[in-house]
MARDO-826394 format. One record per residue (C-alpha): residue in one letter; x, y, z. Coordinates in steps of 0.1 Angstrom, whole numbers, padded with zeros to 4 digits, always signed. Layout:
BEGIN
AXYZ;...
***
This chain:
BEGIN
X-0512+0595+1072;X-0499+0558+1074;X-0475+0563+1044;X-0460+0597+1060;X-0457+0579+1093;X-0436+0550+1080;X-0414+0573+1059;X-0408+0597+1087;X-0398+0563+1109;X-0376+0554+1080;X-0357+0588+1082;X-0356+0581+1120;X-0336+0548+1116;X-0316+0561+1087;X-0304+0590+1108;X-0293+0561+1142;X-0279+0539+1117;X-0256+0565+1103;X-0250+0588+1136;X-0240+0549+1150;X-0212+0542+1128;X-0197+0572+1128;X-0196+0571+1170;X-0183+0536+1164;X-0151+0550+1143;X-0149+0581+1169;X-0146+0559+1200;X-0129+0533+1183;X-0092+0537+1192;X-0100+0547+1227;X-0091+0525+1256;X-0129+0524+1267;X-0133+0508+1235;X-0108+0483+1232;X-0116+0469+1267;X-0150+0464+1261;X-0148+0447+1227;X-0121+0424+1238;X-0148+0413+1265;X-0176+0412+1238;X-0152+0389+1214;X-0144+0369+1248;X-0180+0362+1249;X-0192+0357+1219;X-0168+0329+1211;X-0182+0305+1228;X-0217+0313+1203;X-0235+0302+1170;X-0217+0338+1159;X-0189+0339+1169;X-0167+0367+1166;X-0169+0370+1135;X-0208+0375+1136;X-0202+0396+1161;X-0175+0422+1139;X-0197+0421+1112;X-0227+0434+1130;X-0216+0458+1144;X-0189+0474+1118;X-0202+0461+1087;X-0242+0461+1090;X-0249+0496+1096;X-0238+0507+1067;X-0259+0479+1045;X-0284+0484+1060;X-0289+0521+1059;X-0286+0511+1014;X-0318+0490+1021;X-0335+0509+1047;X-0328+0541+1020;X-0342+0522+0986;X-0372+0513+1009;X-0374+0551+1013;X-0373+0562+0981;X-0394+0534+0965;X-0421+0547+0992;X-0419+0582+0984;X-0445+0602+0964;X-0429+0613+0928;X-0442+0646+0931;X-0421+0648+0968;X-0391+0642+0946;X-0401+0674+0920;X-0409+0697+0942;X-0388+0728+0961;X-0380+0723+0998;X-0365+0745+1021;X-0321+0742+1014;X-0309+0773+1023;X-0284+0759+1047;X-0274+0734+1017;X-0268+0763+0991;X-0251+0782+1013;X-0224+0759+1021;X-0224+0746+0981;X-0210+0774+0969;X-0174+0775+0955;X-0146+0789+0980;X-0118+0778+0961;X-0109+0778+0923;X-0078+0767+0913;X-0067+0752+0877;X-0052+0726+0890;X-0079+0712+0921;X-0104+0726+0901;X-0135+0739+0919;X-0137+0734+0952;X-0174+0741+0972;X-0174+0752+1012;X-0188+0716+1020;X-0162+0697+1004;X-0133+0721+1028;X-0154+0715+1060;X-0158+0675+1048;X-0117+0675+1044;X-0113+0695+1079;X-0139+0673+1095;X-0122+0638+1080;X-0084+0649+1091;X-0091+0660+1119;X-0111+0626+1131;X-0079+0610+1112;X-0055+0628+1133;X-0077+0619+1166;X-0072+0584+1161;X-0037+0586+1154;X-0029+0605+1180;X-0050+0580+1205;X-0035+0549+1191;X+0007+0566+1193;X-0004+0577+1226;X-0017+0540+1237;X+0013+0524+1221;X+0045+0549+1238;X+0024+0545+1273;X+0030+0506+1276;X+0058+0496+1248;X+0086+0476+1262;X+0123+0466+1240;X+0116+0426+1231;X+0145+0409+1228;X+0127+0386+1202;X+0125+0409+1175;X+0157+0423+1178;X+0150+0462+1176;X+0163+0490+1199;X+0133+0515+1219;X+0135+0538+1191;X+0134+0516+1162;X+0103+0499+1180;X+0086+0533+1189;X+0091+0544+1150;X+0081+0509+1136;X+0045+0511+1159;X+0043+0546+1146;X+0045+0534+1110;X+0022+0505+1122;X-0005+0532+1131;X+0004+0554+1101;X-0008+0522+1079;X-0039+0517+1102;X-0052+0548+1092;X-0061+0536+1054;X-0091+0512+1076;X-0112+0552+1074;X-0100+0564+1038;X-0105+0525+1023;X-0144+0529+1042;X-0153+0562+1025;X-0134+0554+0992;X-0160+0529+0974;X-0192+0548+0985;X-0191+0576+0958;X-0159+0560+0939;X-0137+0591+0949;X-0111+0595+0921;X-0097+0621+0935;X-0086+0607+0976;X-0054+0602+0973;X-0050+0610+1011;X-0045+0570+1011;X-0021+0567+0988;X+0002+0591+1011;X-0011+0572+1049;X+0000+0536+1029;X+0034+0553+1015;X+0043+0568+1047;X+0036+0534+1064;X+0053+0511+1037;X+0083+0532+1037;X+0089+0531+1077;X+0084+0498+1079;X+0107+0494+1049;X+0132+0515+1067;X+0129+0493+1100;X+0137+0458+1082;X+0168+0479+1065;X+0186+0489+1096;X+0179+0459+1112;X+0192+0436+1078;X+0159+0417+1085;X+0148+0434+1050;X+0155+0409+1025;X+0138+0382+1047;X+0108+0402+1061;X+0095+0413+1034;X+0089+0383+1007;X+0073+0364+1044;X+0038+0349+1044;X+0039+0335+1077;X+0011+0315+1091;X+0008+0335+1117;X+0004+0370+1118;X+0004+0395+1088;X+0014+0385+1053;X+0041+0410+1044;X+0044+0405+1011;X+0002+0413+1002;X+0009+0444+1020;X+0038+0457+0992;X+0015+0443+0968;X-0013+0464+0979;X+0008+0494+0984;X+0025+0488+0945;X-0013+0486+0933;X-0026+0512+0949;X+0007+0539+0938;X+0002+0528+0901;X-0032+0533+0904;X-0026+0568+0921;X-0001+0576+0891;X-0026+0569+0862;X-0052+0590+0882;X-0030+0622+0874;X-0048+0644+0855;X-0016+0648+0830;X-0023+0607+0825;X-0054+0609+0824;X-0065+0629+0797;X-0036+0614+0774;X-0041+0579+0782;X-0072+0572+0789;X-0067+0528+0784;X-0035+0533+0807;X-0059+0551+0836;X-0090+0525+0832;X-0076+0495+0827;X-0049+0501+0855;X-0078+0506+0879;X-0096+0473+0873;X-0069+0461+0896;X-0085+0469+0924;X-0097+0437+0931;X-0061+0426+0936;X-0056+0459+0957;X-0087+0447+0980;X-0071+0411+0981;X-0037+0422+0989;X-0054+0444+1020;X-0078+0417+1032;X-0046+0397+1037;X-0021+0422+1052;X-0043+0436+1074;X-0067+0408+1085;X-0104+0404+1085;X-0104+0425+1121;X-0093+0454+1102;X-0112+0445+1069;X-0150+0445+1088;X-0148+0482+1091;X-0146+0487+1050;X-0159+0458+1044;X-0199+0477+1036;X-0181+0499+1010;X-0168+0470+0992;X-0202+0446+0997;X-0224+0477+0979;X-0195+0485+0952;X-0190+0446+0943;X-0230+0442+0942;X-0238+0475+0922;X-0211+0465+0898;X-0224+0429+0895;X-0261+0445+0888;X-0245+0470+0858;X-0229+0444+0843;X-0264+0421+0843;X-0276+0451+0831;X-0251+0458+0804;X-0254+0426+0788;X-0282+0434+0777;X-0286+0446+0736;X-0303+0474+0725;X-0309+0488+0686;X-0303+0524+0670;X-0335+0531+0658;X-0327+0563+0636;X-0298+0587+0635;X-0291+0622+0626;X-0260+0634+0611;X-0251+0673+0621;X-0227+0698+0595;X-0206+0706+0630;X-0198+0668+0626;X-0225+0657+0652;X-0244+0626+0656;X-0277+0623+0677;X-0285+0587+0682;X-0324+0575+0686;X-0328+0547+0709;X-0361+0526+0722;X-0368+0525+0759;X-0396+0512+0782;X-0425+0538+0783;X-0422+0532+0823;X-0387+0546+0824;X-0382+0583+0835;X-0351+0597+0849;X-0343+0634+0857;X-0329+0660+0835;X-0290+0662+0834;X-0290+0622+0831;X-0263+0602+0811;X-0259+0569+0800;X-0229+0548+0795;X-0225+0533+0757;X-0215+0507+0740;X-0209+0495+0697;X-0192+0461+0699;X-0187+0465+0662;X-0165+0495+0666;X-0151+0481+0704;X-0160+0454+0725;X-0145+0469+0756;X-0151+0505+0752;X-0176+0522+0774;X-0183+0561+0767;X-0207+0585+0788;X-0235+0609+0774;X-0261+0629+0785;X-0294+0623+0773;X-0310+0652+0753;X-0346+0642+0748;X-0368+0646+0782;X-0389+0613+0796;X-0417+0636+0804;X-0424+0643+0766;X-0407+0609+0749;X-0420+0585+0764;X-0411+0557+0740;X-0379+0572+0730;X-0341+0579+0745;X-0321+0606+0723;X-0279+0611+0730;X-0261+0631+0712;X-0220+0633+0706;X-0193+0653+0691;X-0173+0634+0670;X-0140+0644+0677;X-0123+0612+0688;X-0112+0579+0674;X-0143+0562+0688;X-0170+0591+0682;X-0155+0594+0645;X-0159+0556+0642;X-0198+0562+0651;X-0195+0589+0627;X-0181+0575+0595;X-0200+0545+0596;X-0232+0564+0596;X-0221+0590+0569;X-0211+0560+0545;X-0245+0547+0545;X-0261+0582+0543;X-0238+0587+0512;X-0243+0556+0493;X-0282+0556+0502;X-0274+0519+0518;X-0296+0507+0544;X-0282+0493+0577;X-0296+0465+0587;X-0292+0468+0626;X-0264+0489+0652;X-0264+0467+0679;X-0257+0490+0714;X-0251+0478+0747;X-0263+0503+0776;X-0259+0509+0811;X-0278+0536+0828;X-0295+0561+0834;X-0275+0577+0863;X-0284+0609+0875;X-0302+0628+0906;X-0326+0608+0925;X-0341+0643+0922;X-0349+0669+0901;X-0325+0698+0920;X-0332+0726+0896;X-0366+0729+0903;X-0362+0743+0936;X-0347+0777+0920;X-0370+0806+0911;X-0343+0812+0884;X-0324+0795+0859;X-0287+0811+0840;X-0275+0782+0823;X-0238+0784+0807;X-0228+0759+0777;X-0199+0748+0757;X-0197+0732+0723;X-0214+0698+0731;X-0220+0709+0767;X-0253+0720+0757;X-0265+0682+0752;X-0279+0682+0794;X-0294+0716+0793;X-0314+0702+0759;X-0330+0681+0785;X-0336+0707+0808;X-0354+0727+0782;X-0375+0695+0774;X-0384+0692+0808;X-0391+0729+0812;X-0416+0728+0787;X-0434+0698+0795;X-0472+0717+0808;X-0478+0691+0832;X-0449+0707+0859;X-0464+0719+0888;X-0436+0739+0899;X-0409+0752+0875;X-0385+0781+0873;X-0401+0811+0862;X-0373+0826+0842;X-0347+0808+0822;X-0315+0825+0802;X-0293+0804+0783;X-0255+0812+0772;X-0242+0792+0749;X-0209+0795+0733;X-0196+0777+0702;X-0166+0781+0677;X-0186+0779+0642;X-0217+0792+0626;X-0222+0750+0621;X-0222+0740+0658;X-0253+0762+0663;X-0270+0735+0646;X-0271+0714+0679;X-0302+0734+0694;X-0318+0718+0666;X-0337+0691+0690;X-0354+0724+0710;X-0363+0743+0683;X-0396+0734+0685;X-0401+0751+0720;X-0375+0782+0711;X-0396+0801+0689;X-0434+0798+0706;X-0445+0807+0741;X-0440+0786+0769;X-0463+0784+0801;X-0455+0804+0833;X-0416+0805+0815;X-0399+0829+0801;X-0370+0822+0779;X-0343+0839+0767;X-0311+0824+0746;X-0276+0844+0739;X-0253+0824+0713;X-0218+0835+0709;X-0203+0822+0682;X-0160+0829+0688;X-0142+0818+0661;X-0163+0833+0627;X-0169+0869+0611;X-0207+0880+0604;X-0217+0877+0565;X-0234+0908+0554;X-0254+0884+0532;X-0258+0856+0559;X-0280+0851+0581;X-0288+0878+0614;X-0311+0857+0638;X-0309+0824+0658;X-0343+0814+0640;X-0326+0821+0601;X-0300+0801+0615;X-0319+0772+0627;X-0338+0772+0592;X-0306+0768+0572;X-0289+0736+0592;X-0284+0707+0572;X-0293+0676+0590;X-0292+0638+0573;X-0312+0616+0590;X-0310+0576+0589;X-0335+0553+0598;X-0317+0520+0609;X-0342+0502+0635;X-0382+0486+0628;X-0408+0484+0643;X-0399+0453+0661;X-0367+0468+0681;X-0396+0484+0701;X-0404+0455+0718;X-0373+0432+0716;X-0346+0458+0719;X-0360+0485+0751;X-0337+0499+0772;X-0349+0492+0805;X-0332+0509+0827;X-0322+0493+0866;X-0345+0476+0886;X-0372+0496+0909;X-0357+0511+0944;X-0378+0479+0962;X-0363+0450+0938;X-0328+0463+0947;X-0334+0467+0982;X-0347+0431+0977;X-0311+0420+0956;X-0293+0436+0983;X-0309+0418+1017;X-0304+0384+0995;X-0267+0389+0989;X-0268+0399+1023;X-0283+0372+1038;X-0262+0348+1015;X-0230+0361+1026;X-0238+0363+1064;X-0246+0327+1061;X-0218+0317+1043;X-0195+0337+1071;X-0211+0321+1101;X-0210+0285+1083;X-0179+0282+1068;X-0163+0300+1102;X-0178+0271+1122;X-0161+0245+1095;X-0132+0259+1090;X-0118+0283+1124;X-0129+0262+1157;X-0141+0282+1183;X-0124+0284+1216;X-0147+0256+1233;X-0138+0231+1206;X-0097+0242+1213;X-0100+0238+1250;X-0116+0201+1244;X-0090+0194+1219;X-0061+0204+1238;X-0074+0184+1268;X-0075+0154+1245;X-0039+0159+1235;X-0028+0163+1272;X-0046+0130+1282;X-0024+0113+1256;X+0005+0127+1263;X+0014+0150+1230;X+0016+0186+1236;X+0000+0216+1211;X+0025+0234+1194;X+0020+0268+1174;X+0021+0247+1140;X-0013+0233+1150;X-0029+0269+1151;X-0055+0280+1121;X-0031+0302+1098;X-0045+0337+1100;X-0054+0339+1063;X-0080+0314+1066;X-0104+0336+1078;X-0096+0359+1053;X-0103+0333+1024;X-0136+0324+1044;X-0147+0362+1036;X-0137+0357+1002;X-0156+0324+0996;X-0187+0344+1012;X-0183+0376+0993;X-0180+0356+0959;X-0208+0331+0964;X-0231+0364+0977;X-0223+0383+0946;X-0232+0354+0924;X-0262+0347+0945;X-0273+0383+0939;X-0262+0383+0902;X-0282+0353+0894;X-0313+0368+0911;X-0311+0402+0893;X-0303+0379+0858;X-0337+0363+0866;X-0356+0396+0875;X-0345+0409+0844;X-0354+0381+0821;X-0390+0380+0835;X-0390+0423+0829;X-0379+0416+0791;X-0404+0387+0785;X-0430+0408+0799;X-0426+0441+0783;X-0417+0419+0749;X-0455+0406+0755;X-0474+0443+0764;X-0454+0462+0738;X-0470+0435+0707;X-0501+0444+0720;X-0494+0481+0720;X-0490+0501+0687;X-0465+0527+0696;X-0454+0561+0678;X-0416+0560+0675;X-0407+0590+0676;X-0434+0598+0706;X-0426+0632+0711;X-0450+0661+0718;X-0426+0688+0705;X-0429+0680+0661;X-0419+0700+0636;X-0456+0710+0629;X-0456+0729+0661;X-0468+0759+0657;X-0443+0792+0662;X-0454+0822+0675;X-0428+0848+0675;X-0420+0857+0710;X-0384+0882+0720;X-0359+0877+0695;X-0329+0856+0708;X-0296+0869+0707;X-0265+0862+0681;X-0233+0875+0692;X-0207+0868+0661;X-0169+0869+0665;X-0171+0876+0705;X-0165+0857+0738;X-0194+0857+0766;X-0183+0882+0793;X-0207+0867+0822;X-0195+0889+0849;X-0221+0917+0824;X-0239+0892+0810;X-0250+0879+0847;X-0254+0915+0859;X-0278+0920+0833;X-0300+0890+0841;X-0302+0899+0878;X-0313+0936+0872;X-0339+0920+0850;X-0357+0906+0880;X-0375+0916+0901;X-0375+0915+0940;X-0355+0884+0957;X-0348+0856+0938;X-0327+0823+0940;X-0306+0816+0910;X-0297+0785+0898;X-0261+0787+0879;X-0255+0757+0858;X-0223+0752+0838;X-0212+0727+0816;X-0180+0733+0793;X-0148+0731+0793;X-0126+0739+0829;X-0118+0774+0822;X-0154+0781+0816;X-0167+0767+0849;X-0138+0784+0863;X-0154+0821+0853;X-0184+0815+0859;X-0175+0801+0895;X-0156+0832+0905;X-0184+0856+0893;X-0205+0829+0921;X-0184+0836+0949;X-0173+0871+0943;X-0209+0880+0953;X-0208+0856+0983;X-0189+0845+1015;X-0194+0804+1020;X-0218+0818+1050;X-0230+0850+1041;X-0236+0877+1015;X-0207+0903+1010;X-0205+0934+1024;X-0222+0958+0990;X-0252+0972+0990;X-0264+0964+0957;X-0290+0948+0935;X-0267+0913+0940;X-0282+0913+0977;X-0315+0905+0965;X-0300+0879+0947;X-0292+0842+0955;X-0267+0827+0933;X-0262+0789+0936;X-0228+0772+0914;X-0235+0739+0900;X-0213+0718+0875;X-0223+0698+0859;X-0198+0666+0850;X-0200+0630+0844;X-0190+0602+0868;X-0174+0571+0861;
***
């Protein structure tokens, strides 16, 4: 009763944290606003805080702490609270697609009302801030400009102000794809640009880093950064230079520099939690990547397919539909690539299986250098990895679904593998009650990649039944060849090379990250550290207003007057935040080095103790198969899922809600997505009275994220 109360209290101060900061942005460019902050800054001057304190309290903490307060959350929670079904009707109603389009892709109702919801709020506080400016602007003389060049400079002033609300949202899910920011900082760059021209001011304006006032020149370097960036983002760039696209984007720490500077640390408080959580999570991957792992064994597929073996802590699970990010120094220092893991931690528990297509330069590196050992019957020694991960749902989402139509691709099947897995693990107290599975492949040879279920294909499953179409596109049937999935199956040819011992159990685990209550720990460090640093190195280095009123007094006394040379230059707040940010992030990589060092030494110490089986799965190849309904082999066809879907839905029975995965390539989510919302509205059912209205179907794709 205790534990339920403290959760439900958590929820309660997550939900006033969050409803807080977004009133803070709605109210912020009112007049209301302004007036009383000014008066707040006013008074907290003359404090241990100062201003400074005071800005990052209240723009940056909420945010921060609602991370902590959430890991707390979630490291409280009961795991079976995180597996079972709750109530999201309202939540799959407004996930399903509404727009599909080749080149926006797929598009769900949520993510329209998100971008409604976020321009209007943007066009609110532009409109406020115009409104302010026009009420009370005056021509100064000083600056040389007429009404209307001053009017269109402010607007383009506000235009750039607008970036403080996309730059706050960007680094919380990494958004690729905003690009709204890209157009706010153009738009602003380019007026202001057009300004300086008329008024032949350019040329000297805009290579200026004044001691006063904004820094001109970081603001074209951040706009420069963040257009290049933009460019490389382009699907067309993308997908054809891959380097160009990640490389290009590690910039971003110049971009975030370049800001800091050109817009002041006023401005920078507000996205200042969005960069404290990005620069910390990416400080705790790469403590994480450092760490080297071993191969333990490999298997080499005909359809040129390699499934890699790797050792992991017994105490690590993660959900189904997880991926990890990997890397082979010996084929590329640099190079980081993401996969889905294909064996389930319910039933390996020693054990992390990935599997990959090699059809790449990298992948056919992997590939050639195992198929030379397999050929010449060499031994190799070790394959060092390095891996960071596992990502996926806090959750496991698919659960909550009385039914399961999954739809695969080529190597798209590798996260529904570990669906199946975890499907068939007995211990589930609540799983999908019917499963169909769609998969479409070229060859005869890329069938081969079910090979890690086959165990659980052929022979009943509890409470499941499961049913598996193959279409294979690209091949003619053999009288003389095989006619069933299971003859199939039997006839892959599969190498398999053992490359790790025994002792890469306990050296080499994968971990995994720390426990929800460590990095809630990591986090309040780094945050302590860094609001520390802020307030002490402020006091040091930016005197408050009682220490220039005492000064200045001095300097009347003796007769020499303050001139505007003796003010603080504006950017050396701005370095203070930097010199804070940078000594917290080491602070908190140091701590999570340490954390980790102690996990190694310790599981290095149990796992001698322990003997372990390697291969730790309950699902062998002496398992026992019971013929059960024959699967289906559709030979020199494509999957028509508008039929195929029909089907499946007049096959149950009463109301049911249907869980449509998808994993392939775009024009395959594409089809499968219209069939979704052909059947219903973003907040309703359709209008015919058919077997569909008993029917709930829910669109998920699923993708990796960088």
């Amino acid at each position: 009763m205790g534990k339920m109360l403290t959760l439900l209290v958590l929820r309660l101060l997550m939900n006033l944290l969050l409803i807080s900061w977004i009133s803070l942005w709605i109210i912020k460019p009112t007049t209301v606003w302004i007036q009383s902050w000014r008066q707040a800054e006013d008074t907290f001057k003359h404090t241990f805080f100062g201003y400074y304190g005071l800005s990052f309290a209240v723009f940056s903490f909420p945010p921060i702490a609602l991370s902590i307060i959430g890991l707390i959350y979630l490291s409280l929670l009961p795991q079976h609270h995180r597996l079972t079904r709750g109530g999201r009707s309202a939540a799959i109603t407004v996930s399903r697609p509404a727009i599909i389009n080749s080149f926006i892709g797929i598009v769900s109702c949520f993510e329209i009302i998100a971008v409604i919801l976020f321009l209007v709020f943007l066009a609110w506080t532009f409109y406020v801030r115009v409104n302010n400016d026009l009420k009370k602007l005056m021509p100064v003389k000083t600056i040389n400009l007429d009404l209307w060049q001053l009017k269109y400079f402010r607007v383009a002033t506000r235009f750039g102000l607008l970036a403080e609300a996309c730059l706050s949202l960007l680094l919380f899910p990494v958004l690729r794809g905003l690009s709204m920011f890209r157009l706010f900082s153009l738009v602003h760059g380019g007026s202001t640009l057009f300004i300086w021209g008329i008024s032949h001011n350019i040329e000297e304006e805009v290579w200026k880093w004044q001691r006063t006032g904004r820094v001109y020149v970081a603001g074209g370097i951040s706009l420069v950064i963040g257009l290049l960036m933009w460019i490389t983002s382009l699907p067309q760039i993308r997908r054809k230079c891959f380097e160009t696209f990640y490389y290009t984007h590690h910039l971003y720490t110049v971009f975030l520099v370049s800001f800091l500077f050109h817009a002041g640390d006023r401005h920078f408080y507000w996205i200042l939690p969005g960069v404290f959580l990005f620069g910390l999570d990416k400080t705790l991957r790469i403590v994480q990547s450092r760490s080297e792992s071993r191969v333990l064994s490999a298997r080499l597929y005909s359809c040129k397919a390699v499934e890699l073996c790797l050792p992991k802590d017994p105490r690590l699970n993660y959900a189904p539909s997880s991926f990890i990010f990997m890397n082979i120094p010996s084929i590329s220092q640099f190079q980081w690539h993401p996969f889905s893991i294909t064996s389930s931690s319910s039933v390996d528990k020693h054990t992390m299986s990935v599997m990959m297509k090699c059809e790449g330069k990298w992948t056919d590196s992997v590939y050639k250098k195992l198929e030379e050992a397999a050929d010449s019957n060499t031994k190799i020694n070790n394959i060092t990895i390095r891996v960071e991960g596992p990502y996926g749902p806090v959750s496991v989402d698919f659960l909550r679904y009385d039914t399961l139509f999954l739809v695969a691709g080529g190597i798209g099947i590798t996260p529904f593998l570990n669906i199946l897995q975890e499907l068939a693990c007995e211990n589930r107290l609540k799983t999908p009650k019917s499963v169909q599975l769609v998969f479409s492949v070229r060859t005869f040879q890329d069938i081969n990649m079910l090979l890690p279920v086959s165990p659980i294909l052929f022979r009943p499953i509890h409470n499941l039944n499961l049913k598996i179409k193959v279409f294979v596109t690209q091949e003619k049937k053999h009288s003389n060849g095989p006619t069933t999935l299971k003859e199939y199956l039997a006839q892959s040819q599969v190498q398999t090379i053992h490359v790790g011992t025994d002792e890469d159990f306990s050296r080499f685990q994968i971990l995994g990250h720390e426990s929800f209550r460590r990095l809630a720990t990591l986090v309040l460090v780094a945050l302590l550290t860094f609001l520390g640093l802020l307030i002490g190195l402020s006091h040091f280095f930016i005197p408050n207003e009682h220490k220039k009123h005492s000064n200045s007094m001095k300097l009347a006394a003796s007769g020499t007057m303050t001139t505007a040379k003796e003010k603080v230059p504006s950017w050396v707040p701005d370095l203070v935040i930097i010199v804070a940010y940078v000594i917290a992030m080491t602070i908190g990589g140091l701590a999570a080095i340490i954390l980790q060092w102690r996990r190694q030494r310790r599981e290095t110490l149990r796992m001698t103790k322990e003997e372990v089986n390697p291969q730790g799965s309950n699902f062998t190849e002496s398992t026992p198969i019971v013929p059960i309904e024959e699967h289906e082999i559709h030979i020199g066809e494509r999957p028509k899922f508008k039929e195929i879907l029909s089907e499946f839905e007049t096959s149950l029975r009463g109301w049911s809600s249907i869980g449509v995965l998808v994993c392939g390539p775009e024009s395959m989510k594409e089809a499968v997505a219209s069939i979704c919302r052909q059947r219903f509205q973003c907040f309703g059912v359709d209008d015919s009275r058919t077997i569909h209205n008993k029917v709930n179907l829910n669109f998920h794709s699923l993708n990796f994220s960088l």
